[in-house]
VEXDREN-2710 file (C-alpha; in Angstrom, 1 decimal):
% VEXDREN-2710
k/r/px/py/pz
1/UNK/-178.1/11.8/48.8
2/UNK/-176.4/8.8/50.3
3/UNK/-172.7/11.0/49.7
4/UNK/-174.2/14.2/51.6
5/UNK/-175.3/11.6/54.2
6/UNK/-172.0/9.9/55.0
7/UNK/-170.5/13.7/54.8
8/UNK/-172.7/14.5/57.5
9/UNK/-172.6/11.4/59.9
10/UNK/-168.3/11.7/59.5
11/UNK/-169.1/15.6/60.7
12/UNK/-170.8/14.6/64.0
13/UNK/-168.4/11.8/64.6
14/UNK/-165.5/14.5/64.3
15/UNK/-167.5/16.9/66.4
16/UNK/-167.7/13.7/69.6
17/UNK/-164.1/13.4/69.1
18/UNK/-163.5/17.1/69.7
19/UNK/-165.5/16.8/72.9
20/UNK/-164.2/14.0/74.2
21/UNK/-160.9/15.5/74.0
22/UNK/-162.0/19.0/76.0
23/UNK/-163.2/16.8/78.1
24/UNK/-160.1/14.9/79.1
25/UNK/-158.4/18.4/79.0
26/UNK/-160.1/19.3/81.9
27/UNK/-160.0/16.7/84.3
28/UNK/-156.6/17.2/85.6
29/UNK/-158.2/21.5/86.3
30/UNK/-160.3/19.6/88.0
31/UNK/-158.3/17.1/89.8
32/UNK/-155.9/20.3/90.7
33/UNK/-158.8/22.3/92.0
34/UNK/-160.2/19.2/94.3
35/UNK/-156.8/18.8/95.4
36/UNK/-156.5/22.4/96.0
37/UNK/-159.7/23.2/97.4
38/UNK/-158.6/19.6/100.0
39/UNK/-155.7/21.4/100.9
40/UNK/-157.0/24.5/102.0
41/UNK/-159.8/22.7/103.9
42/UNK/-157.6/20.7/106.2
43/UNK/-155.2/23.5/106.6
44/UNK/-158.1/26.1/107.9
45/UNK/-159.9/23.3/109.9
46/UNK/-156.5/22.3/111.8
47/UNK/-155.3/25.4/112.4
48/UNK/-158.8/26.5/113.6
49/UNK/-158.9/23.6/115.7
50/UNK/-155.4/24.8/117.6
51/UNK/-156.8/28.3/118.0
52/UNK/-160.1/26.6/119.5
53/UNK/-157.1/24.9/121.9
54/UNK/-155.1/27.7/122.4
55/UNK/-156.4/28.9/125.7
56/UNK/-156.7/25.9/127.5
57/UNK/-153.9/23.9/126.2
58/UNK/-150.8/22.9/127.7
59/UNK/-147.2/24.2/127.3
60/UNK/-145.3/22.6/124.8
61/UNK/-142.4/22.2/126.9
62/UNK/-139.3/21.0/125.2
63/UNK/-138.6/17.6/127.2
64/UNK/-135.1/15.4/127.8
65/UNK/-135.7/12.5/125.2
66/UNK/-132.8/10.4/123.8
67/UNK/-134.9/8.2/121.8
68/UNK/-133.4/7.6/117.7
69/UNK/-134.7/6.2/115.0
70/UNK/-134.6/2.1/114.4
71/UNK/-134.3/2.6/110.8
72/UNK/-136.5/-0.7/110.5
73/UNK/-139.7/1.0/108.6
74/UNK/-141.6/1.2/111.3
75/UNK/-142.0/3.5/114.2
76/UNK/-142.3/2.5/118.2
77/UNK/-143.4/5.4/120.5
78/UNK/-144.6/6.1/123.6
79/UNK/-148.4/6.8/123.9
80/UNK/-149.1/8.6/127.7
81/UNK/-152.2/9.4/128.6
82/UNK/-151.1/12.6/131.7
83/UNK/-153.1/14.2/134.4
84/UNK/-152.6/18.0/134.6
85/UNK/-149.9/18.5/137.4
86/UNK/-150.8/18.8/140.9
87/UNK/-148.3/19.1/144.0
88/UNK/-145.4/19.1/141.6
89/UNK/-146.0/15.3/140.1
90/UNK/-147.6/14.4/136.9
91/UNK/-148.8/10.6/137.2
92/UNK/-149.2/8.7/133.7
93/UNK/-152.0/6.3/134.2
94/UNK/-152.1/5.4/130.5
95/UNK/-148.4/3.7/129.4
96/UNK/-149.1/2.5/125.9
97/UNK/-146.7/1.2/123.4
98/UNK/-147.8/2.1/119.8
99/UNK/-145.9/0.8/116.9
100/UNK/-147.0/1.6/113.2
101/UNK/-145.2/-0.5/110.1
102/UNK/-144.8/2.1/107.2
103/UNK/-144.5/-1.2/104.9
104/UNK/-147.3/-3.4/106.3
105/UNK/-149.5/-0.6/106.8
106/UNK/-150.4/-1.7/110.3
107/UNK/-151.2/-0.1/113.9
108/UNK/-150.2/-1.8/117.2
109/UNK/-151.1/-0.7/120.6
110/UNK/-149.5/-2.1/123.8
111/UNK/-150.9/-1.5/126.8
112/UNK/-148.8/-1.9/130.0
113/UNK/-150.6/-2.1/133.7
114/UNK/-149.9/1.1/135.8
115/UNK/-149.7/-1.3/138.8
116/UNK/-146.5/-3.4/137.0
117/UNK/-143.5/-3.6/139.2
118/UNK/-140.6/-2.2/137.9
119/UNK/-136.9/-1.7/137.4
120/UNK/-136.0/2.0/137.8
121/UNK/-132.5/3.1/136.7
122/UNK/-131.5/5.2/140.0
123/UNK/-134.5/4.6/142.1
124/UNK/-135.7/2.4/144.2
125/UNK/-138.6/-0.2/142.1
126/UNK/-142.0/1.1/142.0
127/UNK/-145.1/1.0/139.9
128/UNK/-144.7/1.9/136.1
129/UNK/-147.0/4.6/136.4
130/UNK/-144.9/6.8/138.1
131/UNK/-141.8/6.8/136.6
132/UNK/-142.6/9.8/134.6
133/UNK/-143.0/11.8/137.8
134/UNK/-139.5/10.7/139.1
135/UNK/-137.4/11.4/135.8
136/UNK/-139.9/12.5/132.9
137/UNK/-140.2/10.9/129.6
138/UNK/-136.3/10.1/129.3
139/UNK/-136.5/7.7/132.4
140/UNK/-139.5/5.9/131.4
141/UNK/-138.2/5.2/127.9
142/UNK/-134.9/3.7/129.8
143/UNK/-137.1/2.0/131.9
144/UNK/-139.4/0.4/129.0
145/UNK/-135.8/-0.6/127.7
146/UNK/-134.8/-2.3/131.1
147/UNK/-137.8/-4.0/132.2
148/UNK/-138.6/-4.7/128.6
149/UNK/-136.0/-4.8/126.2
150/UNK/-137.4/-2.5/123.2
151/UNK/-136.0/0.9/122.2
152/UNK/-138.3/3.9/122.1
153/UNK/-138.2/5.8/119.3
154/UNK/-140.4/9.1/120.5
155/UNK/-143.5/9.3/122.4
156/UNK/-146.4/11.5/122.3
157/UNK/-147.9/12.9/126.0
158/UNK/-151.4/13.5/126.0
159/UNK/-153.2/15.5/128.5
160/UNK/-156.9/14.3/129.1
161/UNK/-158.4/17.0/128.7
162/UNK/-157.1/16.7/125.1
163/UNK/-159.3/13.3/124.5
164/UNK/-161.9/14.8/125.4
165/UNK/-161.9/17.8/123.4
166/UNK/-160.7/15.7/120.2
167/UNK/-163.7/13.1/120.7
168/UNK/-166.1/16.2/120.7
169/UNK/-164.8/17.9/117.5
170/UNK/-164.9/14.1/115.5
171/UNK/-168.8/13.5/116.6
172/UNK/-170.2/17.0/119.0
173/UNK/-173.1/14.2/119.3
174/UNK/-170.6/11.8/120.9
175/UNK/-169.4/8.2/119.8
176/UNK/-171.2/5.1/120.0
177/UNK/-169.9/2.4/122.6
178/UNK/-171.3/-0.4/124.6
179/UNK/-171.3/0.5/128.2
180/UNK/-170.0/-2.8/130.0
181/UNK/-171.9/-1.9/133.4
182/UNK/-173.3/0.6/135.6
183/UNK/-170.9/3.1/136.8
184/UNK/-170.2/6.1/138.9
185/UNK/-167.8/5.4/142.2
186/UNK/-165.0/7.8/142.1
187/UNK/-165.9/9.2/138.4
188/UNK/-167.7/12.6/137.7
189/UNK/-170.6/11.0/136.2
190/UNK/-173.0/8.2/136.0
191/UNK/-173.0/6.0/133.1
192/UNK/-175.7/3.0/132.8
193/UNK/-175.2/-0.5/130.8
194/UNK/-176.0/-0.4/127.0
195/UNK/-174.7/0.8/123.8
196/UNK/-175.0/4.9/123.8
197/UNK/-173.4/7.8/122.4
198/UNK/-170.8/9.3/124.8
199/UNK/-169.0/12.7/124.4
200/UNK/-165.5/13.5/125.2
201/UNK/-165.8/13.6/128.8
202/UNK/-168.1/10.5/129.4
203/UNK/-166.2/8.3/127.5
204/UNK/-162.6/9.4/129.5
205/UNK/-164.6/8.8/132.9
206/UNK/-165.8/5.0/130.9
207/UNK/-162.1/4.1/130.0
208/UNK/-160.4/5.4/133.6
209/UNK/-162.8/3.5/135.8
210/UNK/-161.6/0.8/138.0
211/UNK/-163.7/0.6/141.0
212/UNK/-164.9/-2.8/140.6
213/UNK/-163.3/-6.5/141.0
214/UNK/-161.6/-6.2/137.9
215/UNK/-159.5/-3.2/138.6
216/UNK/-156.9/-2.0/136.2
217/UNK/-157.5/-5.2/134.1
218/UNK/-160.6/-4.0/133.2
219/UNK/-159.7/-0.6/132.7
220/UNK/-157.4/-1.4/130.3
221/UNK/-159.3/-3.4/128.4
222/UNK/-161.9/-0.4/128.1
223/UNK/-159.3/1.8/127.0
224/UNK/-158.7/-0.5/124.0
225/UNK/-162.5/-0.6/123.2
226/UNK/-162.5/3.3/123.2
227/UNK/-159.5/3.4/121.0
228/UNK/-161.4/1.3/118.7
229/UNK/-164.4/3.5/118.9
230/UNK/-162.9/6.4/118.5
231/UNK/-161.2/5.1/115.2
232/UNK/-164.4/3.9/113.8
233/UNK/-165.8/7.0/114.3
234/UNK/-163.0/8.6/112.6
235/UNK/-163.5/6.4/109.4
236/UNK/-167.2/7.4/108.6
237/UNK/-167.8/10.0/106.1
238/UNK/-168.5/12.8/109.0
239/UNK/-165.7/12.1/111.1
240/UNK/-162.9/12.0/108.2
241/UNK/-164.2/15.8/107.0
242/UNK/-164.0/16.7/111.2
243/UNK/-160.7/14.8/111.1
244/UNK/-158.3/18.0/110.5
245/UNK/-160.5/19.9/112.8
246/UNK/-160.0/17.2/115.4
247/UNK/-156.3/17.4/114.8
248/UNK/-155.6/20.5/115.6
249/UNK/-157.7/20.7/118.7
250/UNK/-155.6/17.5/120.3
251/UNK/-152.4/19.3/119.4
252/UNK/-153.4/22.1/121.9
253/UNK/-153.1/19.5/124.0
254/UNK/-149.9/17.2/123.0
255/UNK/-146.6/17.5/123.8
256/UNK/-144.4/15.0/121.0
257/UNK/-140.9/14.8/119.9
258/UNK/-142.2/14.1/116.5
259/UNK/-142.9/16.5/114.0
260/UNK/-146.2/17.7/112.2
261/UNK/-144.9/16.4/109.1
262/UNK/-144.3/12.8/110.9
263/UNK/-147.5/12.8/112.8
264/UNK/-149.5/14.0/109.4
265/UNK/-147.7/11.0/107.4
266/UNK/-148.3/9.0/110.2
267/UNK/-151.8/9.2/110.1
268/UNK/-152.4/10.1/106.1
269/UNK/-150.9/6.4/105.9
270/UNK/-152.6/4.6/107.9
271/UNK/-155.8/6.0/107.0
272/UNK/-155.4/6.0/103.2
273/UNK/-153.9/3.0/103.1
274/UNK/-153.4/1.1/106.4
275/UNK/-155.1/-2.1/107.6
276/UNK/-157.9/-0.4/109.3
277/UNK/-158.2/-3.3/112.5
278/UNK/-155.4/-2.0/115.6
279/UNK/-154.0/-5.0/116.7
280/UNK/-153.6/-4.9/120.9
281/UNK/-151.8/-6.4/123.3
282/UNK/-151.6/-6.4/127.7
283/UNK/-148.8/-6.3/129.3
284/UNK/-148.8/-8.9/131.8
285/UNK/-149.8/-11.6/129.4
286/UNK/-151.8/-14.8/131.0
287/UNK/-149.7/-16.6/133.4
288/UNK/-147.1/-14.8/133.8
289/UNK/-148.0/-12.7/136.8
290/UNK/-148.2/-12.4/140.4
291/UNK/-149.5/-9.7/143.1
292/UNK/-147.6/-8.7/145.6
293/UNK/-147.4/-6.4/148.4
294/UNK/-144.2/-4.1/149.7
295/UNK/-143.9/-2.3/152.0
296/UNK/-143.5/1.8/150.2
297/UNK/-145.2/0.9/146.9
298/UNK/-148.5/-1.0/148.2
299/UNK/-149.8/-4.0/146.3
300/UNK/-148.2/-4.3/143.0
301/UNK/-148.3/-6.7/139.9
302/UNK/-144.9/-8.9/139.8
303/UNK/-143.9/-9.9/136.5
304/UNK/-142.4/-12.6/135.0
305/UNK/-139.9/-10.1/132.6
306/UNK/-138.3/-13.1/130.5
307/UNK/-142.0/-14.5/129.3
308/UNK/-143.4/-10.6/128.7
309/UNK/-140.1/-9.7/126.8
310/UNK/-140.6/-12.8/124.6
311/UNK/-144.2/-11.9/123.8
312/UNK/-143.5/-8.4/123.3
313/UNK/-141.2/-9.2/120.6
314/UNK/-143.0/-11.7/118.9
315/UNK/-146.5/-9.5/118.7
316/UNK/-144.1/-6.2/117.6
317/UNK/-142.1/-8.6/115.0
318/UNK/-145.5/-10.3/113.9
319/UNK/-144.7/-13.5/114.7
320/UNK/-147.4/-13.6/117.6
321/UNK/-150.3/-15.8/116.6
322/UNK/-153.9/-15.2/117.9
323/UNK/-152.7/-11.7/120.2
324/UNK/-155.9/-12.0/122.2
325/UNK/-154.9/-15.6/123.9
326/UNK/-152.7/-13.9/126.2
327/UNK/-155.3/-11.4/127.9
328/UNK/-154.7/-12.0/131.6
329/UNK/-156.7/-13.3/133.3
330/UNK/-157.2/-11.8/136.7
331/UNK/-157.5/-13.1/139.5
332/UNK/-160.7/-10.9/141.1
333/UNK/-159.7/-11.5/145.1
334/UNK/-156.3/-10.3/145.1
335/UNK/-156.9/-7.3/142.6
336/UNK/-159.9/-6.3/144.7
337/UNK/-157.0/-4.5/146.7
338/UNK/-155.8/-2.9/143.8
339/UNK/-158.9/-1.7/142.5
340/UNK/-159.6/0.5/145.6
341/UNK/-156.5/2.1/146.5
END
């Protein structure tokens, strides 16, 4: 009995081994068929999202760009936020500066004043914000060099109507933000103090307002809070699954020298892997600024190019310490002008 016992037990250990080993087998048919089944998913939600896009998007005109690659690992572009052309000028009232290290795994957004005084190769100076109307993307990547001594590498144009329609296809119920204060003067809605959900067009009219004391120092600080809140909307379950979706809706809308296969790597790293906090600087930083009035451009903001330039650097090269002690800190009489041209 005791033989036909241990016969038996060695049979259903044999038989748990033979399992065990199916089931191993078929966990890379399964890994194939996730990754398959991912695949497909992202490909039909993009390229629904640019068909959703298709009739009100922009032309993807091919534009003059002589940026070229740093070959440093990382990647410095342009971020321009454009209104649709009217009378023949497009004015860019979002200049950003967005670098992303391939080896750190980080995002940096640099956000320059529209109002900053400028050199302009072949013009007379003017405001930053419309160099792009004067000589396109090219001359505004000459003048970031100039005035600021970094080289572009591409840049990515986006018309609003493009944020909106990409903050409606992460979360059609809108993304959570805390409304700073009461607004409504020379916007198309009215928003009220308090943390709410805003769709696509709320929250552009929340980040382009400047009709109060603070002017376009506090509109840039809201455009950083909405990036932010856009991206933590983006990294919940919901809005990673509406993510290719999302994608191919803003593309309707974008016109970028880079590719889909940079922009996808771009964005596959920084979400798989990348350190999830966007680090942001202002361009003026603290004391290094000035307003002043001229005669053709109106009241502008003078910089100090020498102290910005050595900021920039440091903050792009991560040698900047604590980024947020050089918000500027405005000075509410003078840019009372500004915020009511």
């Amino acid at each position: 009995m005791e033989n036909e016992y241990k016969r038996v037990d060695r049979n259903v250990e044999a038989r748990h081994k033979k399992f065990k080993l199916r089931r191993r087998a078929y966990i890379p048919i399964v890994l194939i068929i996730l990754t398959i089944t991912a695949v497909l998913y992202i490909f039909v939600s993009y390229h629904s999202g640019l068909n959703t896009a298709g009739e009100d998007g922009v032309d993807h005109e091919e534009m003059v760009f002589n940026g070229s690659d740093n070959n440093d690992g990382r990647k410095l572009f342009l971020l321009l936020g454009a209104d649709r052309e009217e009378d023949g000028a497009t004015r860019t009232d979002v200049v950003m500066l967005g670098q992303y290290d391939y080896m750190e795994k980080d995002l940096k957004l640099v956000s320059i004043m529209r109002d900053v005084y400028v050199d302009i190769t072949g013009y007379q100076n003017y405001k930053i914000n419309s160099v792009f109307s004067l000589g396109g993307v090219e001359l505004l990547r000459q003048t970031v060099e100039e005035n600021f001594g970094v080289q572009v590498e591409d840049y990515i144009i986006v018309d609003y109507q493009a944020f909106e329609s990409v903050v409606d296809a992460i979360n059609e119920d809108g993304i959570m933000i805390d409304v700073e204060r009461d607004m409504s003067e020379k916007i198309t809605t009215e928003l009220f103090a308090g943390e709410q959900k805003l769709n696509g067009d709320e929250l552009l009219e929340y980040a382009r307002f400047r009709q109060d004391a603070e002017g376009d120092f506090g509109r840039v600080r809201r455009q950083q809070q909405v990036v932010t809140a856009v991206k933590d909307e983006v990294l919940t379950v919901g809005g990673i699954l509406n993510l290719p979706y999302a994608m191919g809706t803003g593309m309707g809308y974008v016109n970028t020298s880079m590719g889909d296969a940079e922009l996808y790597r771009m964005a596959a790293s920084f979400l798989v892997r990348g350190d999830k906090d966007i680090e942001s600087l202002t361009l003026p930083v603290e004391g290094s600024y000035q307003f002043v009035d001229t005669h053709h451009a109106g009241n502008v903001i003078d910089l100090d190019f020498e102290r910005n330039r050595e900021v920039l650097h440091q903050f792009l090269n991560n040698e900047l310490e604590a980024p947020e002690s050089h918000v500027p800190e405005e000075n509410l009489e003078e840019n009372e002008e500004i915020s009511h041209e």
